[in-house]
C-alpha positions in Angstrom: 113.3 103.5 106.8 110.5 105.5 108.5 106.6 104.4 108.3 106.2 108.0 107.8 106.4 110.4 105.1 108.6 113.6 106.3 105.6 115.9 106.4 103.5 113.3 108.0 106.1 112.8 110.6 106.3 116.4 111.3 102.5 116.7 111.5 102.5 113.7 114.2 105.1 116.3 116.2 103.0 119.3 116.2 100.4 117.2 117.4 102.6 115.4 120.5 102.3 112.5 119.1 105.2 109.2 119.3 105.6 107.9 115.8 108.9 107.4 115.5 108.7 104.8 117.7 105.2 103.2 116.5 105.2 100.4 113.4 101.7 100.1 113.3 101.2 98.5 110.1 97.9 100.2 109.6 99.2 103.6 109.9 101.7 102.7 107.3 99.4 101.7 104.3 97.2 104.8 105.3 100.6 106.5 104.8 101.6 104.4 101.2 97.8 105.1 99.9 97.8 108.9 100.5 101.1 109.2 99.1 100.2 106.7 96.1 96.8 108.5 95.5 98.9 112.4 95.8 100.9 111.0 93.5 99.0 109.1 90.8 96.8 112.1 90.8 99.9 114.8 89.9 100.0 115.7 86.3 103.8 114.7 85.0 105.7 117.9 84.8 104.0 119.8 87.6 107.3 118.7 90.2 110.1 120.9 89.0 112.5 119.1 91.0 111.1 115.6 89.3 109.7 116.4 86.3 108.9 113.0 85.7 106.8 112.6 89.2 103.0 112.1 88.5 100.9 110.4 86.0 101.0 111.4 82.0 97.6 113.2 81.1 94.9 110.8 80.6 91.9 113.2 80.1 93.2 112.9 76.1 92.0 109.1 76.6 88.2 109.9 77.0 86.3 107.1 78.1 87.6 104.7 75.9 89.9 102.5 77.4 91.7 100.5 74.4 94.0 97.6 74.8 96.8 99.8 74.0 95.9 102.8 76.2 95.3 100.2 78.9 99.3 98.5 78.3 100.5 101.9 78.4 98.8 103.1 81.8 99.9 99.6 83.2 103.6 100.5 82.4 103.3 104.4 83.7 101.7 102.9 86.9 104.6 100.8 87.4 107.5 103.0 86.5 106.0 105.9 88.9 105.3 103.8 91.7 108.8 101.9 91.2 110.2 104.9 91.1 109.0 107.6 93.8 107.6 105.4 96.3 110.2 103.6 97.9 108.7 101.6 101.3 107.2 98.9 98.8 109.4 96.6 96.3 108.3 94.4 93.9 105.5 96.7 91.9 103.2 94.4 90.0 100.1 96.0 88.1 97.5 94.0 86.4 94.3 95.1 84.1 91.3 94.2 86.2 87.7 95.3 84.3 84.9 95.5 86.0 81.9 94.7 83.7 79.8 96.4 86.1 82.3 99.7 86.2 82.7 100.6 82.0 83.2 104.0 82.4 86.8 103.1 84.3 89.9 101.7 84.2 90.3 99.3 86.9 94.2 97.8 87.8 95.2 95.6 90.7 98.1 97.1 92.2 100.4 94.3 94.1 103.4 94.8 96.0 105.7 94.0 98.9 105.7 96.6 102.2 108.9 96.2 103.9 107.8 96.6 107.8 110.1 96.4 111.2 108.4 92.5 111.2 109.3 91.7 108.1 108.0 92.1 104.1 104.1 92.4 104.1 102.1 91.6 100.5 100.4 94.9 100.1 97.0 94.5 97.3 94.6 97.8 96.1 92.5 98.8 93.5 93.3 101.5 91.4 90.7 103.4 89.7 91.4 105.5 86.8 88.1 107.4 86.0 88.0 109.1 82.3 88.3 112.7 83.6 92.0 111.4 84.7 91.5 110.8 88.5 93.0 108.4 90.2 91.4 106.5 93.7 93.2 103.9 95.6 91.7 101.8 98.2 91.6 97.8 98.9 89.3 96.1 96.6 86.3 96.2 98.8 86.7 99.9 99.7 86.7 101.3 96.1 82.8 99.2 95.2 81.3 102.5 95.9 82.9 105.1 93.7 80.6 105.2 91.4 
């Protein structure tokens, strides 16, 4: 399994860069977080080879976040991420509000990274804002969106 994505790995190349050699660890969440945040941020349907890549709309949901739109975000989260992201295992997503942050929905995202040293526990927070966009970032890096 490479750290890299193909087009990242490609990029790296044209720039004389070694990364197929490098496991930085760093360098490979950068790499799981851009991908995560392309992807959470793709409409369902607009992949013709995977129609089902990408998020469902959410600008429908407004900014009302109710319990059951919450549930069924949770479960899209998961089943994406499960699905189309495939250097982390074990996909957990959990409701986190932020009293302070009303206008969002805020999830925990928890998972396993499989590196060359081993499995690694990989935690972000994923915002969900009520035009439909998505941020990811470790929870201290995402206390400034707003």
């Amino acid at each position: 399994m490479h750290d890299l994505t193909l087009l990242e790995r490609i990029e790296a190349l044209e720039k004389g860069e070694k990364t197929l050699d490098a496991r930085d660890p760093a360098r490979l969440q950068r790499s799981i977080v851009r991908h995560l945040t392309a992807m959470l941020n793709t409409h369902r349907g607009n992949v013709p080879i995977a129609p089902d890549y990408g998020l469902a709309d959410l600008t429908d949901m407004g900014s009302s976040f109710t319990e059951e739109s919450v549930d069924k975000l949770k479960e899209n989260l998961e089943r994406v991420i499960a699905r189309f992201e495939p250097r982390i295992t074990n996909v957990r997503v959990e409701y986190a509000p932020k009293p302070d942050m009303p206008m969002v929905a805020v999830f925990r995202l928890d998972a396993v990274v499989q590196t060359e040293n081993g499995p690694a526990p990989l935690r972000l927070e994923t915002i969900l804002d009520a035009a439909g966009a998505v941020r990811l970032g470790e929870e201290d890096q995402t206390r400034g969106y707003l």
